[in-house]
C-alpha positions as a Python dict, from the first residue, in 0.01 Angstrom:
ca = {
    (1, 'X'): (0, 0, 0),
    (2, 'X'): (202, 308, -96),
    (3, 'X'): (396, 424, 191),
    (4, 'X'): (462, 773, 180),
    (5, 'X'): (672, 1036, 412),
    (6, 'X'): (486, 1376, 477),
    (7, 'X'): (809, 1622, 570),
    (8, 'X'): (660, 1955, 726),
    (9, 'X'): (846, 2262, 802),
    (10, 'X'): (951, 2290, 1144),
    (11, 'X'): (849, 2616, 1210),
    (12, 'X'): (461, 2552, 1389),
    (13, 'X'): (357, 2243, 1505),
    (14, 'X'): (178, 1991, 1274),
    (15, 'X'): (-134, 2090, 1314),
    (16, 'X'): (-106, 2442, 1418),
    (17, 'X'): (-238, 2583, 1661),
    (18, 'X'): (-317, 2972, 1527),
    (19, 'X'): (-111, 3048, 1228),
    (20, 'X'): (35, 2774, 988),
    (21, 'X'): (-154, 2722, 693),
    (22, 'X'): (108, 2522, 560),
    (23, 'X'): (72, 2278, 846),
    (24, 'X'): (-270, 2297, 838),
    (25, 'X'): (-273, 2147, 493),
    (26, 'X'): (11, 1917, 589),
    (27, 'X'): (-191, 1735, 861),
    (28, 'X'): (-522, 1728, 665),
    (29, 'X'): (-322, 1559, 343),
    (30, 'X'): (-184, 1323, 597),
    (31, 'X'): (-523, 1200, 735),
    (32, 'X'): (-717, 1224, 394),
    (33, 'X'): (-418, 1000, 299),
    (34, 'X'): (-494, 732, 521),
    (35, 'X'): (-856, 735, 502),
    (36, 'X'): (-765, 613, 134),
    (37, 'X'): (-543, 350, 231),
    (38, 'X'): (-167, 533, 222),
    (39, 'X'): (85, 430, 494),
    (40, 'X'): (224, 837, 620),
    (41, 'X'): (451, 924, 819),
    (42, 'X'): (526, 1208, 960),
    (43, 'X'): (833, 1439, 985),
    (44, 'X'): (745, 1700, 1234),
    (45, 'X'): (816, 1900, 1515),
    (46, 'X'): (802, 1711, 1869),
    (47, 'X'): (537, 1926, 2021),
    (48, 'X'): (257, 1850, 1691),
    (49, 'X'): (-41, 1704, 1806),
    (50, 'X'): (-141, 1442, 1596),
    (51, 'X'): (-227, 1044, 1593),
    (52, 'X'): (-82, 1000, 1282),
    (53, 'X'): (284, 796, 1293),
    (54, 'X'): (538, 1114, 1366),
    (55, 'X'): (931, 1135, 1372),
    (56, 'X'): (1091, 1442, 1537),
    (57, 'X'): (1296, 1493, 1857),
    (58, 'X'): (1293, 1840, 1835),
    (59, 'X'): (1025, 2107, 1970),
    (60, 'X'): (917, 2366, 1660),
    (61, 'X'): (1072, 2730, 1576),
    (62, 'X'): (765, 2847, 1746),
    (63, 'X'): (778, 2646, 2086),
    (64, 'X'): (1143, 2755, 2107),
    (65, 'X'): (1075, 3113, 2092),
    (66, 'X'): (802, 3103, 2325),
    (67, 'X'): (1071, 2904, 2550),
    (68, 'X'): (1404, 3131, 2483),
    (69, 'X'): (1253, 3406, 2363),
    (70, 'X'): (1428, 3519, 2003),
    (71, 'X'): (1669, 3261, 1952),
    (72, 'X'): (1963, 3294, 1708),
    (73, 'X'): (1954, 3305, 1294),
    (74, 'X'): (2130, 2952, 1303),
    (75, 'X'): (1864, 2737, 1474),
    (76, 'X'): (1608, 2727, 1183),
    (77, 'X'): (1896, 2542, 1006),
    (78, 'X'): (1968, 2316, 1279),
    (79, 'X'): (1629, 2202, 1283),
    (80, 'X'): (1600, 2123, 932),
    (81, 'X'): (1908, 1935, 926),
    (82, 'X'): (1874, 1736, 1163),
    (83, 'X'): (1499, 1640, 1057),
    (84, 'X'): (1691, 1560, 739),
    (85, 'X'): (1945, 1328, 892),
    (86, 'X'): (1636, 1103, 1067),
    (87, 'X'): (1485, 1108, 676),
    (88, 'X'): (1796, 981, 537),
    (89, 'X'): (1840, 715, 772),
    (90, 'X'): (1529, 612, 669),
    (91, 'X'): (1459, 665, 295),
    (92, 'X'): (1448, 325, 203),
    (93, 'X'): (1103, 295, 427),
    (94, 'X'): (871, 528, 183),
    (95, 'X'): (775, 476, -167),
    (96, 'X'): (739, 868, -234),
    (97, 'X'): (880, 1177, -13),
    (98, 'X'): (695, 1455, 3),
    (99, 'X'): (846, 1724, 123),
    (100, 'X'): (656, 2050, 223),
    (101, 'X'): (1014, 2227, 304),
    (102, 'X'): (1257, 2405, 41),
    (103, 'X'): (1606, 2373, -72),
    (104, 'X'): (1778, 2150, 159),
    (105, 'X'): (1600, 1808, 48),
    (106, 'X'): (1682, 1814, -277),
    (107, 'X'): (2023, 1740, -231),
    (108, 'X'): (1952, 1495, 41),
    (109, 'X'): (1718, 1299, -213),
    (110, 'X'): (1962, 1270, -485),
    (111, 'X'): (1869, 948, -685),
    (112, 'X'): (1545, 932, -490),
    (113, 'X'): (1445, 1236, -653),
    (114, 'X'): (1217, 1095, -913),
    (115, 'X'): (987, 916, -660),
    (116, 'X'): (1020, 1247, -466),
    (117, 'X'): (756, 1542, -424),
    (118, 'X'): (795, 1913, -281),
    (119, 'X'): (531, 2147, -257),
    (120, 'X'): (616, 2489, -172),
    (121, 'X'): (358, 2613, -18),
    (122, 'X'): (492, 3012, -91),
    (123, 'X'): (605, 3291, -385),
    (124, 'X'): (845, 3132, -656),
    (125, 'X'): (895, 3411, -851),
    (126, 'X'): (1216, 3554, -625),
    (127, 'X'): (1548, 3468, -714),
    (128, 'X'): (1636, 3200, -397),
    (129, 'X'): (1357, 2989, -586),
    (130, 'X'): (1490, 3050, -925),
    (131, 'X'): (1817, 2921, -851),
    (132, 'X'): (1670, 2597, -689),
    (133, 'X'): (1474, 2526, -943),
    (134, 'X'): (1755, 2543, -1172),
    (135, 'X'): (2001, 2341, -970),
    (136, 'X'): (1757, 2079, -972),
    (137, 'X'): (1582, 2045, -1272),
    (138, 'X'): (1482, 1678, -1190),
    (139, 'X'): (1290, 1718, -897),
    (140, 'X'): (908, 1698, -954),
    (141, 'X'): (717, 2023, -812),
    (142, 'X'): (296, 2026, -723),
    (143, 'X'): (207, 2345, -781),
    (144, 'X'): (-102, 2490, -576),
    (145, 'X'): (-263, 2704, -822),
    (146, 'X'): (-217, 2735, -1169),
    (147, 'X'): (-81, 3086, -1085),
    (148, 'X'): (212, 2960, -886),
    (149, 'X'): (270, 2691, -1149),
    (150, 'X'): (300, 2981, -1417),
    (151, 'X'): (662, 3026, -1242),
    (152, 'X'): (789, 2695, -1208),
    (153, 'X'): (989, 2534, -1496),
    (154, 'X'): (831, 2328, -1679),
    (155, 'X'): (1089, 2008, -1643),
    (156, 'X'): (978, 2082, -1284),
    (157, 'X'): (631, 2072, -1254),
    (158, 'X'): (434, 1761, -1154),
    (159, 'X'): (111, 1893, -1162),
    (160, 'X'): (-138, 2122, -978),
    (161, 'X'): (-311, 2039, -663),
    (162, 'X'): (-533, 2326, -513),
    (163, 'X'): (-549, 2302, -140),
    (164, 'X'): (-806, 2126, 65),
    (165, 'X'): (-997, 2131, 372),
    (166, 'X'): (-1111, 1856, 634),
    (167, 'X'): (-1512, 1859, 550),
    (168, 'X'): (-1627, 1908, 910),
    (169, 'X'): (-1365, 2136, 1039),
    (170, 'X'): (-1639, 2452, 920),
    (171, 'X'): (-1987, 2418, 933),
    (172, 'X'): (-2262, 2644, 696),
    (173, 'X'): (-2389, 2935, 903),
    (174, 'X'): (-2730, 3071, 704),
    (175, 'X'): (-2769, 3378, 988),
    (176, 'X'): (-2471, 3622, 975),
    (177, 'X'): (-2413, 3906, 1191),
    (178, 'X'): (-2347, 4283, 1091),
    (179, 'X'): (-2001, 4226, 1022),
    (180, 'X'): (-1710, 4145, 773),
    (181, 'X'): (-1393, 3981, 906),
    (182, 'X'): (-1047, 3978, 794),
    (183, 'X'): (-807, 3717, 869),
    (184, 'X'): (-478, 3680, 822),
    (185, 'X'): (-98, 3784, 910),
    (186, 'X'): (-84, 4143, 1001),
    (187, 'X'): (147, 4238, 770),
    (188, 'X'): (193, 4454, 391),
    (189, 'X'): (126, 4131, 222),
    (190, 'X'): (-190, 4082, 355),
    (191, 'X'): (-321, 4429, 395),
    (192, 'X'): (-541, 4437, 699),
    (193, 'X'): (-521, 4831, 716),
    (194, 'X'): (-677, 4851, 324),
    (195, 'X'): (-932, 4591, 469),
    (196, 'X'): (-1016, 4839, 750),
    (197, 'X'): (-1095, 5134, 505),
    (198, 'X'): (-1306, 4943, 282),
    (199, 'X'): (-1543, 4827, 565),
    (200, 'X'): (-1517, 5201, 719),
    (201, 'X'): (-1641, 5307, 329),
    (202, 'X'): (-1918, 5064, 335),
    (203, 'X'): (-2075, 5153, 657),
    (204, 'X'): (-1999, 4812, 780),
    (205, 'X'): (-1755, 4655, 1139),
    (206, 'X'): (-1501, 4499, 1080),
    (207, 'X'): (-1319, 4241, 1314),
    (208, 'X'): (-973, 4115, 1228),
    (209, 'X'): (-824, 3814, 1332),
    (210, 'X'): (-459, 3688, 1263),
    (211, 'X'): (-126, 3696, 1432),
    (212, 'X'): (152, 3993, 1393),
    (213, 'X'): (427, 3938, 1180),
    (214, 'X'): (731, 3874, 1351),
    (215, 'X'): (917, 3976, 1045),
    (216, 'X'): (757, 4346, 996),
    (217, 'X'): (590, 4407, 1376),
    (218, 'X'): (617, 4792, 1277),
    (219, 'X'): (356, 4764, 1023),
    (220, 'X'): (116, 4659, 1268),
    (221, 'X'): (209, 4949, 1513),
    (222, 'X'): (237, 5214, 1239),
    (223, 'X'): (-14, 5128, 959),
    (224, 'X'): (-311, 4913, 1162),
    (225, 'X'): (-329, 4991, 1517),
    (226, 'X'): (-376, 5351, 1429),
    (227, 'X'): (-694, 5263, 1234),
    (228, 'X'): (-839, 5051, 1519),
    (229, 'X'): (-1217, 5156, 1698),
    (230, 'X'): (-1528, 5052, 1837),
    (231, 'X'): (-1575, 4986, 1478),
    (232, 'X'): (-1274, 4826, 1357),
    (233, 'X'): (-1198, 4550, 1632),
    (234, 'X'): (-852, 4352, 1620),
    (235, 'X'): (-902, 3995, 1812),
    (236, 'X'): (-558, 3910, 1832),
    (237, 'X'): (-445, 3501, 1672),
    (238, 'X'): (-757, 3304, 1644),
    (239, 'X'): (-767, 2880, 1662),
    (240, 'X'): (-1023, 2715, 1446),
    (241, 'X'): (-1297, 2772, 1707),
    (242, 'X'): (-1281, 3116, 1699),
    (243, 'X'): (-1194, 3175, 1318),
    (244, 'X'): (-1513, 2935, 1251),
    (245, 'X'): (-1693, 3191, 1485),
    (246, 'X'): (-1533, 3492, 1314),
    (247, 'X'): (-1582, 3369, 944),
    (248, 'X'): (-1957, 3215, 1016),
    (249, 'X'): (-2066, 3543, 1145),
    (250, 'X'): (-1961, 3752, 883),
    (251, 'X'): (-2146, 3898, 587),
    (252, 'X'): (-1787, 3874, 383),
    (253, 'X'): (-1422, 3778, 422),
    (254, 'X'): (-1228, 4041, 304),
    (255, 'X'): (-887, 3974, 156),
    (256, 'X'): (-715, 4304, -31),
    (257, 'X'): (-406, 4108, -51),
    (258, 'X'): (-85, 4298, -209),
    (259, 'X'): (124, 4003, -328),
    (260, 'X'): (126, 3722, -583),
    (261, 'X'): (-61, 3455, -346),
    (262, 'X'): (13, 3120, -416),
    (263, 'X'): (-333, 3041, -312),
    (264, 'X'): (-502, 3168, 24),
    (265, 'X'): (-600, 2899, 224),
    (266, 'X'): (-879, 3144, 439),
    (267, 'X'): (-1037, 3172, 134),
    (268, 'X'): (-1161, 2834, 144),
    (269, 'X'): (-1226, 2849, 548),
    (270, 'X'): (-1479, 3124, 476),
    (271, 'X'): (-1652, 2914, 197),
    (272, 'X'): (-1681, 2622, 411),
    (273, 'X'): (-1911, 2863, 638),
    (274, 'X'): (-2057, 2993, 310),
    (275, 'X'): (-1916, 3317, 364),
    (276, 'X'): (-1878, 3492, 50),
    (277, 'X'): (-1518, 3653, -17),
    (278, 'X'): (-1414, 4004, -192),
    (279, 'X'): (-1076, 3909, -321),
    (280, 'X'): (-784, 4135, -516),
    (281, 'X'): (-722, 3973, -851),
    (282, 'X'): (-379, 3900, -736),
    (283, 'X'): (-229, 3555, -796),
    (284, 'X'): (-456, 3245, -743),
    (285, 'X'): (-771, 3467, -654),
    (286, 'X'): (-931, 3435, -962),
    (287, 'X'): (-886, 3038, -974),
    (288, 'X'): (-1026, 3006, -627),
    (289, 'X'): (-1333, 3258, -621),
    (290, 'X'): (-1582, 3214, -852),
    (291, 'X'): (-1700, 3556, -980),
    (292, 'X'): (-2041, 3607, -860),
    (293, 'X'): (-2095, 3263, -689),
    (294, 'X'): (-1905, 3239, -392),
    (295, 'X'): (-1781, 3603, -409),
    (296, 'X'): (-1629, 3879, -615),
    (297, 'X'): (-1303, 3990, -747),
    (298, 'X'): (-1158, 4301, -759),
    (299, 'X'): (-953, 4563, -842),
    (300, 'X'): (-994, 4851, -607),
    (301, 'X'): (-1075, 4952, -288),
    (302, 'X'): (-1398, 5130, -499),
    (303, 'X'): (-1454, 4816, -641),
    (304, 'X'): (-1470, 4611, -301),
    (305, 'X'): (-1717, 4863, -145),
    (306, 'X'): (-1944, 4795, -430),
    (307, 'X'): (-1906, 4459, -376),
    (308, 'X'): (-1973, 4437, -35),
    (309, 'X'): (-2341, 4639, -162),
    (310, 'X'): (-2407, 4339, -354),
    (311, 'X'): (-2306, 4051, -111),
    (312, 'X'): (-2623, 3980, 15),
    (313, 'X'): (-2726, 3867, -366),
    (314, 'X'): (-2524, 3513, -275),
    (315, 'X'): (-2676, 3219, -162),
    (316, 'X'): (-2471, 3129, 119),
    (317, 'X'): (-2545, 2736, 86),
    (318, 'X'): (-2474, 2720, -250),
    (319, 'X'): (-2096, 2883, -160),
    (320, 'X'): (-2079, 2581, 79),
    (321, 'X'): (-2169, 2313, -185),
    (322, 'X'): (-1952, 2511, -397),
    (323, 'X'): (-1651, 2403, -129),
    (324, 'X'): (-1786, 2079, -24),
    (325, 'X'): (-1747, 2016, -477),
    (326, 'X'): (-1432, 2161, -515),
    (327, 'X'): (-1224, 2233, -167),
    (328, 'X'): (-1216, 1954, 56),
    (329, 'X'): (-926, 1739, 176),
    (330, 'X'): (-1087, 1399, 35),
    (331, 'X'): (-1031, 1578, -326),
    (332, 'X'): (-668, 1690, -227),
    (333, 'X'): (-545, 1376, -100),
    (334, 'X'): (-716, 1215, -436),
    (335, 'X'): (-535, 1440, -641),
    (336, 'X'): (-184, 1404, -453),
    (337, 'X'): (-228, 1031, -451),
    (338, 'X'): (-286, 1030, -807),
    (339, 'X'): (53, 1226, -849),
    (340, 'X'): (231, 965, -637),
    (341, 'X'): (110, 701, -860),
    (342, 'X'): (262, 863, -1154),
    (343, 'X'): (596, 897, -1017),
    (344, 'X'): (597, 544, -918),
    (345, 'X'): (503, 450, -1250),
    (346, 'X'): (762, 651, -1407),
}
């Protein structure tokens, strides 16, 4: 049995329990895992609610600043090292490390490195990547999308391993309401205010759902708020409940992103409705929706109105089979495990 350490930020709780994509995936890796046999563990924040074997003394970034309000620069670092210090005190328990972190790690790992993974699950195309990448040249890399893997060195990359969803989290819903949703972080990189116009344009609601970005508050205030009507109706953070609500009743997930994404995990949430998405050929969008089949990609505001006049050609089941064949955790946790194997072998 390969025993294997799962190391997740410590920013939400493992799972989350609004935003946190990245420790979404986390937890569903970690129980596809041991549905095929792997011994995980763990390293989370102490207020994650899981059944899966968990280290972590500490409460999560999040549960902090609910607690203390904004708390200072330094205790993000903190955190991480002292999650670090309970993984090196125990590194000769796992087989592989996978860390979902950055940076720090690395040097932690030192000869363990090679029987090491990190996924990041963000941009690598800025410099503070760049330069970790090229102090550690040895350290294997998953990329999750063959976009994001386009800016990894090669004597880094492991592989590619598109993210995956637990099968019955999202159920198919055939009977749609009026509506198109957008979810997501209100913020420029997301674009919930282009979102808004695009629906306005096409004679269609719109509800948005997603939490305000901490970093960049104003652009909620200034750029979406402003935009907001009986028409246009913002629901505030929404748990799995209501974003399965949200996405199921919608005609289309928009997603007019304005940033390389790395891959767009409510892309896949909508398809495991069968909700079709109108995606911005930025980043991984073109390796995710499939033009035509479980939605379309565009270029343009123009384009996404037009679009949304042809979304009622798609067969909604068929986008569900589409996710059930290519989206699901049981494939992810395949394709990590075979990475794992391929360290060890190495």
């Amino acid at each position: 049995m390969i025993r294997v350490a799962q190391v997740a930020p410590n920013i939400f709780p493992v799972p989350p329990e609004h935003h946190g994509g990245t420790e979404r995936v986390i937890h569903d890796l970690s129980t596809a895992l041991v549905n095929l046999g792997v011994e995980v563990t763990l390293f989370a924040p102490s207020d994650s609610a899981t059944d899966l074997p968990r280290i972590g003394d500490h409460p999560s970034l999040a549960a902090l600043e609910r607690r203390h309000g904004r708390v200072a620069p330094g205790v993000p670092a903190a955190l991480d090292a002292v999650q670090l210090e309970a993984l090196r005190l125990r590194l000769d328990q796992f087989d592989i490390v996978h860390c979902h972190g950055e940076f720090a790690h690395a040097a932690l790992l030192g000869a363990r490195r090679r029987h090491s993974l990190t996924t990041v699950h963000w941009r690598v195309d800025e410099l503070d990547r760049a330069l970790f990448f090229a102090g550690f040249p040895d350290l294997p890399v998953a990329a999750i999308s063959a976009s994001q893997a386009a800016g990894i060195p090669a004597s880094n990359r492991a592989g590619i391993v598109h993210h995956g969803l637990a099968r019955d989290r999202y159920a198919l819903a055939t009977q749609p309401g009026a509506h198109v949703a957008f979810v997501g972080r209100m913020t420029d990189q997301k674009r919930p205010d282009t979102a808004i116009r695009v629906a306005r344009a096409a004679g269609l609601p719109i509800r948005l759902g997603g939490t305000i970005d901490v970093g960049n508050p104003d652009y909620f205030e200034d750029r979406v708020r402003p935009l907001l009507g009986e028409d246009a109706i913002y629901l505030g953070p929404v748990d799995d409940a209501r974003k399965a609500e949200l996405l199921g009743s919608a005609q289309a997930l928009l997603f007019p992103i304005d940033w390389p994404e790395p891959f767009g995990l409510v892309m896949i949430e909508a398809m495991a409705c069968g909700t079709p998405v109108v995606a911005w050929n930025r980043g991984s969008v073109p390796e995710i929706v499939e033009e035509g089949v479980t939605g379309f990609v565009v270029a343009s505001e123009s384009e996404a109105v037009a679009a949304l006049g042809r979304i009622g050609q798609l067969d909604r089941a068929r986008i569900r089979a589409r996710f059930e064949a290519r989206f699901t955790a049981e494939r992810m946790a395949a394709d990590y495990l075979a990475l794992y194997r391929r360290l060890l072998a190495a």
